[in-house]
C-alpha positions in Angstrom: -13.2 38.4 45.1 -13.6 39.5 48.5 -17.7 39.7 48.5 -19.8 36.7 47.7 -22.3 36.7 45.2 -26.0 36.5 46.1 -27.6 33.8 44.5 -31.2 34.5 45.9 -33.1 36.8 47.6 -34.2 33.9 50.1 -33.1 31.0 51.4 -32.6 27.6 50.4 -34.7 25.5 52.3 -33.6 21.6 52.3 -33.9 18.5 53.7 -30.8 16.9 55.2 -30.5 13.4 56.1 -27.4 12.6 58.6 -24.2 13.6 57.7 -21.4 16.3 56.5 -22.3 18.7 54.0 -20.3 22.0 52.7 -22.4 25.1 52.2 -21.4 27.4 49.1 -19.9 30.4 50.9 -18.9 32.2 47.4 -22.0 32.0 45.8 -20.4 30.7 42.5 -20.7 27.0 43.1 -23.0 25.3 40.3 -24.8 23.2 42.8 -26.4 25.6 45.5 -26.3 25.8 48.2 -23.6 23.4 48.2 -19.7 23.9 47.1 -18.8 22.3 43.9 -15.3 23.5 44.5 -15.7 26.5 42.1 -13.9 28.9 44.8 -10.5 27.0 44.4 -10.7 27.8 40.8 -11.5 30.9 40.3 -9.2 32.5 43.2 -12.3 33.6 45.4 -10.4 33.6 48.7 -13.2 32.3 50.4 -13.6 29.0 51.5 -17.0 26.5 51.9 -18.4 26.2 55.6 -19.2 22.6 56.8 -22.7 21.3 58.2 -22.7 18.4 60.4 -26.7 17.1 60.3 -27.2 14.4 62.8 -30.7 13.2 61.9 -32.8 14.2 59.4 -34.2 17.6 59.0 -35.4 20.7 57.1 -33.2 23.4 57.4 -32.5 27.2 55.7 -29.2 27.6 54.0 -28.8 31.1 53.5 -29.0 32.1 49.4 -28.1 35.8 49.9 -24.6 35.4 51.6 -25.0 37.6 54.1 -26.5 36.2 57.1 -25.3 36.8 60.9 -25.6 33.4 61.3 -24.1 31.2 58.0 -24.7 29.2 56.9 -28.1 29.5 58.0 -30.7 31.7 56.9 -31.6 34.5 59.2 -33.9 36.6 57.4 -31.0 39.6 56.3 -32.3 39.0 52.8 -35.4 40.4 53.5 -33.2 44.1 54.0 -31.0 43.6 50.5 -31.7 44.9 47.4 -32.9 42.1 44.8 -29.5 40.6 43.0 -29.3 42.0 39.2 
């Protein structure tokens, strides 16, 4: 798997109190946006991309894999098809 799988056609937005998180960067991970380590399993190649919050915040995780700027939302969903 060398292409991530969408997961949706927008982003997650969360709130993050402080500390280190790991953003799904496969799009297979049961707990999005997060990794739940499904990448190792199934042989995706691609590996999760850490977050460092220091205080608490909203932010935009990307849900479409394909943003300039992972793991954060930056509104390239908005040009993609809609995932089947």
């Amino acid at each position: 798997m060398t292409e991530p799988k969408q997961t949706q056609a927008g982003p997650y937005v969360v709130e993050l109190g402080p500390g280190e998180y790991w953003w799904c960067s496969c799009g297979l991970s049961d707990n999005q946006p997060f990794c739940d380590g499904t990448h190792d399993t199934a042989g995706t190649g691609l590996k999760p991309l850490r977050i460092e919050i220091a205080k608490r915040r909203e932010v935009a995780l990307c849900g479409c894999r394909q943003s300039k700027n992972k793991p954060f939302c930056d509104g390239t969903h908005e040009t993609l098809e809609t995932p089947s």
